[in-house]
Each structure stands twice: as C-alpha cells, then as structure tokens.
C-alpha positions as YAML, in Angstrom:
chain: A
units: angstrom
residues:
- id: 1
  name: UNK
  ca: [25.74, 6.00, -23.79]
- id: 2
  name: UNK
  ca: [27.61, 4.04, -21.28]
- id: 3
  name: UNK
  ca: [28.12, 0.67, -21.23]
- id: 4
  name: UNK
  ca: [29.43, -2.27, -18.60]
- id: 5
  name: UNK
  ca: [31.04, -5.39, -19.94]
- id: 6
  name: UNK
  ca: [31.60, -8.25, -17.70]
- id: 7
  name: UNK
  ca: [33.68, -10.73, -19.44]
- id: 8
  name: UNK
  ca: [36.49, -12.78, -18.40]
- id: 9
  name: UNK
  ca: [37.77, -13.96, -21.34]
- id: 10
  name: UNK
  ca: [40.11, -11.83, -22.38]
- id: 11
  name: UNK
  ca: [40.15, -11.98, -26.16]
- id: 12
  name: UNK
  ca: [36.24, -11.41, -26.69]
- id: 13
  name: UNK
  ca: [36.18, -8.45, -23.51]
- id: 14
  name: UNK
  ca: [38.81, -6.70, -26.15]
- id: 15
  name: UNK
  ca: [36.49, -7.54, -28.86]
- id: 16
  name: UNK
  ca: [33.29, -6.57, -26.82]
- id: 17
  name: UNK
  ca: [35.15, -3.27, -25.92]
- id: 18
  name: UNK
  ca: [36.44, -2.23, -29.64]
- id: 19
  name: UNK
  ca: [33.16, -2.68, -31.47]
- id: 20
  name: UNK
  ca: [30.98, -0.99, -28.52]
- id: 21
  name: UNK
  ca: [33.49, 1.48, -28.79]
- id: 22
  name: UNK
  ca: [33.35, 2.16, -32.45]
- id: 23
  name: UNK
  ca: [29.20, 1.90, -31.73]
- id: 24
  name: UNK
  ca: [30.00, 5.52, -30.21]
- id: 25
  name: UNK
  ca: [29.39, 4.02, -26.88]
- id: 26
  name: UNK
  ca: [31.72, 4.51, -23.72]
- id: 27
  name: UNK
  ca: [32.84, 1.40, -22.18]
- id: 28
  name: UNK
  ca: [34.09, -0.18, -19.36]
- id: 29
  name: UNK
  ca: [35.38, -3.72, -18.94]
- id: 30
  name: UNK
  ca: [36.10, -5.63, -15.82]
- id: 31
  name: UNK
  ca: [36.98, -9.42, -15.02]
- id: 32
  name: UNK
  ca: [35.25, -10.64, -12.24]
- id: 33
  name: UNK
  ca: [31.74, -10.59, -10.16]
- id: 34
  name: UNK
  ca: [32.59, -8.81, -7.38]
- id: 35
  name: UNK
  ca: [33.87, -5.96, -9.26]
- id: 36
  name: UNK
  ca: [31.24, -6.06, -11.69]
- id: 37
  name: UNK
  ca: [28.80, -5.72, -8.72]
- id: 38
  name: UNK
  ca: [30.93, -2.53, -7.23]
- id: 39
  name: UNK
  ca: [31.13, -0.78, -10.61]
- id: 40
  name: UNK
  ca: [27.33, -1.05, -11.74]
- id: 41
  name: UNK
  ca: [25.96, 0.60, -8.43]
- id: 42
  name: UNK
  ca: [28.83, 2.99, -8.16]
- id: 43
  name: UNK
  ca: [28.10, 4.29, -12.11]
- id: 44
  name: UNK
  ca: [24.94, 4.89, -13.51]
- id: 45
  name: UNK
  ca: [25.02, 2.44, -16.77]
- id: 46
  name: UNK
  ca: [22.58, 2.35, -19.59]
- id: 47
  name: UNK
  ca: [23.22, -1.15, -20.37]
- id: 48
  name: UNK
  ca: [25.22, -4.21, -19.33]
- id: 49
  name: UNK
  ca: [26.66, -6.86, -21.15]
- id: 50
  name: UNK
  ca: [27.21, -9.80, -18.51]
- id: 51
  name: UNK
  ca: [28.88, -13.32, -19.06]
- id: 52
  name: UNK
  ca: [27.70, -16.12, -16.53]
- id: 53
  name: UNK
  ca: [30.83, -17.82, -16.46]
- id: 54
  name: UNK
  ca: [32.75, -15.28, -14.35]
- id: 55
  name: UNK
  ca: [35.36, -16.16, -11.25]
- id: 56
  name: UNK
  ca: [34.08, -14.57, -8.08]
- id: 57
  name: UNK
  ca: [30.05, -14.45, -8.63]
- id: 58
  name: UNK
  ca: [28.61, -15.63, -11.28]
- id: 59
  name: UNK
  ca: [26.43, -14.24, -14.13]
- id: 60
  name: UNK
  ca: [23.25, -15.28, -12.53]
- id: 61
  name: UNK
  ca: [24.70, -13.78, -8.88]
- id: 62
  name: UNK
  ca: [25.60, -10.65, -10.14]
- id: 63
  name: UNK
  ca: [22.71, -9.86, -11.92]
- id: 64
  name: UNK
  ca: [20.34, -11.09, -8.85]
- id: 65
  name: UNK
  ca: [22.45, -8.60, -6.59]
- id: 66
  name: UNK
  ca: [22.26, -5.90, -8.94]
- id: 67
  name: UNK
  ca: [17.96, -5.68, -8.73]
- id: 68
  name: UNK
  ca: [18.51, -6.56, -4.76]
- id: 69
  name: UNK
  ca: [20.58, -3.04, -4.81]
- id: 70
  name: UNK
  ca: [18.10, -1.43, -6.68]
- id: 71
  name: UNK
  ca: [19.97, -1.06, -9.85]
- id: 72
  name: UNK
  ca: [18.19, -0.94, -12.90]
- id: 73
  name: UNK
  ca: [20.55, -0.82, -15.81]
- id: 74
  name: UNK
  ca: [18.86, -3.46, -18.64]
- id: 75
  name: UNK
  ca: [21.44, -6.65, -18.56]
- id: 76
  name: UNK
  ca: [21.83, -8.58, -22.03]
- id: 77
  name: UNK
  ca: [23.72, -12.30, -21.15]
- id: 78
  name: UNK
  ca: [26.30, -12.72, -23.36]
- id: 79
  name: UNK
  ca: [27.49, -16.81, -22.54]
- id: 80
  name: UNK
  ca: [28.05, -19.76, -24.72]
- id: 81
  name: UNK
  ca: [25.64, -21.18, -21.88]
- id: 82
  name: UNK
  ca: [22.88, -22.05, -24.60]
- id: 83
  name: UNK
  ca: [20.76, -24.86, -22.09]
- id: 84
  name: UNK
  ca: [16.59, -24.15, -21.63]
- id: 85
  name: UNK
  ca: [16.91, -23.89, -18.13]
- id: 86
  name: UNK
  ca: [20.02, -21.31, -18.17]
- id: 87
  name: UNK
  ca: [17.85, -18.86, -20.32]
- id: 88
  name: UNK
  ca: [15.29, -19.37, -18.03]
- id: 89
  name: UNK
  ca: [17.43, -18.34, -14.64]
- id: 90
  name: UNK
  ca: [19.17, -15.87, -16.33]
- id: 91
  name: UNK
  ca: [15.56, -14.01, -17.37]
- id: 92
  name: UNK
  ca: [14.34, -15.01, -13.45]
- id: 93
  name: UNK
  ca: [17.32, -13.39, -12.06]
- id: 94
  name: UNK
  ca: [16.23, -10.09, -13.83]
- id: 95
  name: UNK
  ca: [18.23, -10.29, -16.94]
- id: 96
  name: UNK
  ca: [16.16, -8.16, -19.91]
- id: 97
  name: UNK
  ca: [18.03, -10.27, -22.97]
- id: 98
  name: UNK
  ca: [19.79, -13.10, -23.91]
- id: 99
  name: UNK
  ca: [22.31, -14.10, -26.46]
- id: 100
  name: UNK
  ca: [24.38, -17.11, -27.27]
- id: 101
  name: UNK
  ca: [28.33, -17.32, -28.29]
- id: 102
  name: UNK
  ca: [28.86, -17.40, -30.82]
- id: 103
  name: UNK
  ca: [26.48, -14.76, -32.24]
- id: 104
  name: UNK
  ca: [26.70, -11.98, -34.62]
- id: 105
  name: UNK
  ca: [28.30, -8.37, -33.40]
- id: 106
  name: UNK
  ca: [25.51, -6.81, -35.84]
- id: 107
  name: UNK
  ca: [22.41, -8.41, -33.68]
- id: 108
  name: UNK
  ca: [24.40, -7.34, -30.09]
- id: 109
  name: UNK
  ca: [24.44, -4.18, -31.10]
- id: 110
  name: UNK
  ca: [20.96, -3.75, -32.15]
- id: 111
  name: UNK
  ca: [19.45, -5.76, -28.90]
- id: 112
  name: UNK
  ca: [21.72, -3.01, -26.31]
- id: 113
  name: UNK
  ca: [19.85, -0.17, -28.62]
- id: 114
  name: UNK
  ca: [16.65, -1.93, -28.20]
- id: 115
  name: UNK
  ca: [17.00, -2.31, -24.56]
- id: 116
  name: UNK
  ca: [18.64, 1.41, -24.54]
- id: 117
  name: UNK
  ca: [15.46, 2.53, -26.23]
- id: 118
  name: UNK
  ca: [13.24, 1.12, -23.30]
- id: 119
  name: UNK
  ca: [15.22, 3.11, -20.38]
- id: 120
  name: UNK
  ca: [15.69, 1.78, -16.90]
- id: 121
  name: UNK
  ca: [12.71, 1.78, -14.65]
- id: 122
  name: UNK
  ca: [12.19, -0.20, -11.35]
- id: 123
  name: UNK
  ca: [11.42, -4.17, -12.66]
- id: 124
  name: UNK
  ca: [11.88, -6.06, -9.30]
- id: 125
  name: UNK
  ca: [12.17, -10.04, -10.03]
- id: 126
  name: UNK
  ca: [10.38, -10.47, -6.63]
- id: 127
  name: UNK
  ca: [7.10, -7.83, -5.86]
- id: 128
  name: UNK
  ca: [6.44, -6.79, -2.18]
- id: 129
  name: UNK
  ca: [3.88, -4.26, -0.77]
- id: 130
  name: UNK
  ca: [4.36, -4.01, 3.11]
- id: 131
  name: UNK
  ca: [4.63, -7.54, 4.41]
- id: 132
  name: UNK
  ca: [3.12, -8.88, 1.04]
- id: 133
  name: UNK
  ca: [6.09, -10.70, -1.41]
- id: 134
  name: UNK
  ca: [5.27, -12.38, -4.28]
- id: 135
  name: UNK
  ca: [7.87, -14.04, -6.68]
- id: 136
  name: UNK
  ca: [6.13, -14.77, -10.40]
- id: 137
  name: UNK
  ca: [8.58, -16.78, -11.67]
- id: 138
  name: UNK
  ca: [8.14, -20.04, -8.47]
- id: 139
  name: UNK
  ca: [4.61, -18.97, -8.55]
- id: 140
  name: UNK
  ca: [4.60, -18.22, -4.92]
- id: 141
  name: UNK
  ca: [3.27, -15.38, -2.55]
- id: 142
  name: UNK
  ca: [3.82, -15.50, 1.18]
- id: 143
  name: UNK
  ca: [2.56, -12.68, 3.98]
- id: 144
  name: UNK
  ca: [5.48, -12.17, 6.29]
- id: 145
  name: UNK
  ca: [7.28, -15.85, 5.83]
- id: 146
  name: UNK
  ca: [3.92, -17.89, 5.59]
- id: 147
  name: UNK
  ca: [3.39, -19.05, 2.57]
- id: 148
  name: UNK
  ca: [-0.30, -17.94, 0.62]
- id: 149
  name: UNK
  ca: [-2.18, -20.84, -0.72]
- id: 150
  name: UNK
  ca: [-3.41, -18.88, -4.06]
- id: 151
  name: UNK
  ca: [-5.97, -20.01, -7.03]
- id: 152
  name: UNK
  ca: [-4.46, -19.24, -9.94]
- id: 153
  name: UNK
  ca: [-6.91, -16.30, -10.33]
- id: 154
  name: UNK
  ca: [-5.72, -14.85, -7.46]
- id: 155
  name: UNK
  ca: [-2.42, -15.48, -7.42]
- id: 156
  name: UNK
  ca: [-2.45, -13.43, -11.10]
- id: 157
  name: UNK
  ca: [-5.39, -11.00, -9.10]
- id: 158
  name: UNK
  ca: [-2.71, -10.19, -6.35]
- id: 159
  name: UNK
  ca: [-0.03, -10.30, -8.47]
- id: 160
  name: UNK
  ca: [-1.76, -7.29, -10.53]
- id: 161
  name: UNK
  ca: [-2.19, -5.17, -7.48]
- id: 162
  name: UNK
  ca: [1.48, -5.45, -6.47]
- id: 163
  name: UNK
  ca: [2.50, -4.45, -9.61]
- id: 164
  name: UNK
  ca: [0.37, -0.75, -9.05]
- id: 165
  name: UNK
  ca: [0.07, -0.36, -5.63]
- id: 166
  name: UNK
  ca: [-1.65, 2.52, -4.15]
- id: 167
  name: UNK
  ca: [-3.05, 2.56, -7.19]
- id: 168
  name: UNK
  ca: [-7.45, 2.32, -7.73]
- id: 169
  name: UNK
  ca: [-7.61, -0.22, -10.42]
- id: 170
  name: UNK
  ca: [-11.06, -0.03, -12.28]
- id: 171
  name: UNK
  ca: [-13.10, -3.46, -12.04]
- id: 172
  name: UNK
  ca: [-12.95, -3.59, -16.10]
- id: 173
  name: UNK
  ca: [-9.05, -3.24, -15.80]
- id: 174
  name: UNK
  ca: [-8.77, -6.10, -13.60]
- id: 175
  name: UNK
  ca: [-10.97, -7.93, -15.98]
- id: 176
  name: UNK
  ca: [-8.73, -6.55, -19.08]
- id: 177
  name: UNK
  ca: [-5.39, -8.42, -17.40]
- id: 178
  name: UNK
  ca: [-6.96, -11.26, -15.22]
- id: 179
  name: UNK
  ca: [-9.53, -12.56, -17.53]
- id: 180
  name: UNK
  ca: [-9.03, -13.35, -21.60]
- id: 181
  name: UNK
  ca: [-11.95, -12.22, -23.90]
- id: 182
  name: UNK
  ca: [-13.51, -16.24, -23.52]
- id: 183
  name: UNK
  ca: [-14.85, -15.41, -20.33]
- id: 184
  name: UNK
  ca: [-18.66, -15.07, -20.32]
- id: 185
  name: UNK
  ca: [-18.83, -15.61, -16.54]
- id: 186
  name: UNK
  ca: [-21.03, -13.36, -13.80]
- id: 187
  name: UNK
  ca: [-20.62, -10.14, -14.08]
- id: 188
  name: UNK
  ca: [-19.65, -10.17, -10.26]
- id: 189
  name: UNK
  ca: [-16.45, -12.36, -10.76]
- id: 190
  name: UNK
  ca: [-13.90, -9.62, -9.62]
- id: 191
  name: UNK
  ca: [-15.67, -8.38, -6.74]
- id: 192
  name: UNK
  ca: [-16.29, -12.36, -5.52]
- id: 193
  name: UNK
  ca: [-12.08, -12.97, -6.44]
- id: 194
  name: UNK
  ca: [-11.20, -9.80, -4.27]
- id: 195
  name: UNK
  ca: [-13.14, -11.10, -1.39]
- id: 196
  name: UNK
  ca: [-11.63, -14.79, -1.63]
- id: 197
  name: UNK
  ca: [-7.95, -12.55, -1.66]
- id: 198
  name: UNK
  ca: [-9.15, -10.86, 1.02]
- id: 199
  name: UNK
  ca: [-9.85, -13.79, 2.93]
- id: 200
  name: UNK
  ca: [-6.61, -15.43, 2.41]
- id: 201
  name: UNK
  ca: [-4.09, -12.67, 2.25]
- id: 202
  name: UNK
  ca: [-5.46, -9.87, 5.10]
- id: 203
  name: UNK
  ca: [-7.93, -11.12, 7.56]
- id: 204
  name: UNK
  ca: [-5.48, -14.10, 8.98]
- id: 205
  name: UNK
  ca: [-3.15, -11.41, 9.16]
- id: 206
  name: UNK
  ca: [-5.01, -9.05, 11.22]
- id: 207
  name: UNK
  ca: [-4.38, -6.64, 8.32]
- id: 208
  name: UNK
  ca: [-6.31, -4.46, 5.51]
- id: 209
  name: UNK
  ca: [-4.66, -3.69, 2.74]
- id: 210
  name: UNK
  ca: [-7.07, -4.48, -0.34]
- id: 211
  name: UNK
  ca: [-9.23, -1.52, 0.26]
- id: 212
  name: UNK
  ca: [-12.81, -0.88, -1.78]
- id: 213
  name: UNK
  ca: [-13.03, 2.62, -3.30]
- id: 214
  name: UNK
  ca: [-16.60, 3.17, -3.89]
- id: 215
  name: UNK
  ca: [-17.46, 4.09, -7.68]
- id: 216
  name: UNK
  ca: [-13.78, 3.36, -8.89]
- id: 217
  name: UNK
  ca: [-12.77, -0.21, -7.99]
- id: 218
  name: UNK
  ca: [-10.22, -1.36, -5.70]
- id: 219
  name: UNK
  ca: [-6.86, -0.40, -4.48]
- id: 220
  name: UNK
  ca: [-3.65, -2.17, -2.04]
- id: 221
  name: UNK
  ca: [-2.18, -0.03, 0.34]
- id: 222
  name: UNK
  ca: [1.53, -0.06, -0.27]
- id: 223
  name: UNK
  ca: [1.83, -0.04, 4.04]
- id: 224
  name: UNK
  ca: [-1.33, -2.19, 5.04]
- id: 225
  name: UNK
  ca: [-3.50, -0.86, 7.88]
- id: 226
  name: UNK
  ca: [-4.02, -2.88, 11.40]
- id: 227
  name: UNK
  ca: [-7.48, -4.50, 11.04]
- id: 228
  name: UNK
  ca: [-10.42, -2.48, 12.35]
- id: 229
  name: UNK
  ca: [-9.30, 0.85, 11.22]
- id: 230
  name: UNK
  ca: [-11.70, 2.50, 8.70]
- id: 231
  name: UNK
  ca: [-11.93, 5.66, 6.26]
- id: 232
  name: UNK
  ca: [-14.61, 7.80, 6.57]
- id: 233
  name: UNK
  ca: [-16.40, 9.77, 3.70]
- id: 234
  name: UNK
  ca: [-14.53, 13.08, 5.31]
- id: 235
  name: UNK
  ca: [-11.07, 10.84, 4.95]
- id: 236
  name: UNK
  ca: [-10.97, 10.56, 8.45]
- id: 237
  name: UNK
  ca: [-9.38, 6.97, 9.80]
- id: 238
  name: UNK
  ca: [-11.17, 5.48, 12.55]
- id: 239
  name: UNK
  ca: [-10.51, 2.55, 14.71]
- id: 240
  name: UNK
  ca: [-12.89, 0.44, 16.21]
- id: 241
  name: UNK
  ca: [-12.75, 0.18, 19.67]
- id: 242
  name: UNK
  ca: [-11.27, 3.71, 20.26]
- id: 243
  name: UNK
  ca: [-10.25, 7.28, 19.17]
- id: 244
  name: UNK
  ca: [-10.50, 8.19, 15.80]
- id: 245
  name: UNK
  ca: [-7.08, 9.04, 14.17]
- id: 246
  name: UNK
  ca: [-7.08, 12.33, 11.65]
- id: 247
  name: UNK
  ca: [-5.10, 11.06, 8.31]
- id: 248
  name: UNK
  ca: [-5.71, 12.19, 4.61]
- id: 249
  name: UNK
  ca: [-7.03, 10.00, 1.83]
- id: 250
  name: UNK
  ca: [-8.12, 10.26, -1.47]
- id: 251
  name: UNK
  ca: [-11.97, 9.42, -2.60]
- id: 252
  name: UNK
  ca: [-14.21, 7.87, -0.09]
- id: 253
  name: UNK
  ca: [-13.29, 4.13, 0.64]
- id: 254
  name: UNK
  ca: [-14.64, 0.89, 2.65]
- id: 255
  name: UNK
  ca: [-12.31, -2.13, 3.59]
- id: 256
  name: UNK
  ca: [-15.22, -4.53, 3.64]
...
C-alpha cells in the first residue's frame, strides 16, 4: 500500500518513513502544504499521515482542500497539537483519525491498517444535492446562499436525504435514523416532518425536489425540478401550464 507523509520535522518524517517502510508500505515524504496538496491528487494514496504544523498550508488547509478536490485517501493527524477544539477541526475538516506526539509507532501502525481496511469512498465534510448544501458539523443548511431555518428533526430529516440522494428511503428507515426507539409518537410523524421540509426547503424556492413515491416512501432529486412539473403513472413529466415533457422515471411518484 502507498502511503503520504506530510511532516516537516525532519527527524520524525525519517522516522515516519523507516518504520512505514519496514510496515511493507511504500512511502513518500514531503515538507510543506502546497506540495502535500499537489502530490495527494496527482497519486492515488491509500492513506495519509498529515502534521498540522506545516509551512505553506496548514494541516487543517490541506486536508480541507484535499475533500474540496475530491480526494478521498483516509487522513490520520499526526501533531503534538493535543487541544479539544484542534481534534475537533481536524475531524470537521475531513480528517478520519487522530493521534497525539508523542504516541506509540505500534498504535500508528495499526490505526493506517484500520483506516486501510475501510477503503476510500466519497465522505464530503459539507453535503449538497443541486442548490441544497448542508454542513453537519455548524449545524447549518442553506438553499442557494439563504440560509434554512431547520428543527432539529429536520435538519437531521434533510440531512438523511442528502446523504442518499436519488435514493427512495422507506418511511420505517427514516424512522430507524431520525427517531430513537423512545418515540411512541403518531404514526404519521414522518410524513407530517417531510411536509414541514417541504415547506421550508422547496416551495420558497420555486423548486421540487423531495418527491413522494407512492407505496415506497420518499426520495430527493439529486437536480431538483422547477415547481409545477409532475410525474405521471406512465413516467411521463408534465408541467402545469403547458406541454408535457417525455422523461423516464422509476415507480410512479407525486410531489405533493
């Protein structure tokens, strides 16, 4: 496996790079942000070993440009940094691990096998669908650049749907991940939370893209429709107020 290690001290990069090595992993060391940034979306990396404290960009910058590029490597900070809140960015900025200097080769290694083990699959910090964004870690959602006044049921409701979008979720599976097994509410509650989405997220907008699929549960378009347009039982879109446009769909579905 191949591994990047950003570190700009000198001593532990040689350290880093001689362990790793003996590991059986391939590795490659550089000094600085800006290189770091170049090398991990020119090569394909299975894992990276980042400091914060590097000249250039930091820790925090490289690893936020690295998931802006698309660039899905798992990241493990490696910093005598130990503070709450640095742990915290560092995980917000789309870091998978973190580990204080000075810490114990034995535990690095297993951690970059653990992450290894998991692969590298899309994880965006921030989670967008169209015009839709939503950022879990500040806890806000905005549609275009306003910013969505959200319960926190739908804020975690919306949140769900941009994690699977074009995607039917089954009412029960929305229950499974928005509600906890204390709730002994109306049996109605996700249909009544969809609609109260709806109403803040798509009809101010002049949009639908939290679409009703009848007998399955509900579904957001990845590309949200202009409001008006409608799927017919034949999967036919049709637009109020003129011509209907041919498109395919799957299942028969209401926007309502």
């Amino acid at each position: 496996m191949r591994i990047l290690v950003a570190e700009d001290d000198v001593r532990m990069a040689s350290r880093l790079q001689r362990g790793l090595s003996e590991d059986g992993q391939s590795v490659d060391v550089v000094a600085d942000g800006q290189t770091a940034i170049w090398q991990a979306t020119e090569v394909e990396y299975d894992a990276i070993v980042l400091d914060l404290m590097l000249p250039g960009f930091d820790g925090f910058e490289v690893c936020r440009r690295l998931r802006e590029a698309n660039r899905w490597a798992p990241v493990l900070i490696l910093t005598a940094r130990t503070g709450l809140e640095d742990r915290i960015r560092g995980l917000d900025s789309g870091a998978d691990d973190y580990l204080a200097k000075p810490f114990s080769f034995g535990e690095l290694s297993a951690r970059l096998r653990a992450l290894m083990r998991r692969g590298a699959p899309a994880r965006p910090t921030v989670l967008s669908a169209g015009s839709l964004r939503l950022d879990p870690a500040l806890r806000s959602a905005w549609r275009n650049d306003q910013l969505l006044e959200l319960s926190a049921k739908e804020f975690a409701l919306l949140e769900l749907f941009l994690r699977h979008p074009d995607e039917v979720l089954t009412r029960s599976r929305i229950l499974d991940h928005v509600w906890d097994f204390a709730y002994d509410g109306v049996s109605n509650v996700v249909d009544q939370y969809v609609a109260y989405l709806r109403r803040k997220v798509d009809r101010p907008f002049g949009v639908e893209q939290i679409e009703t699929v009848r007998g399955a549960g509900y579904r957001l378009l990845r590309v949200p429709r202009p409001a008006g347009d409608r799927v017919d039982d034949d999967g036919a879109i049709s637009r109020s107020g003129g011509p209907g446009n041919a498109a395919s769909a799957t299942g028969s579905l209401e926007t309502g």
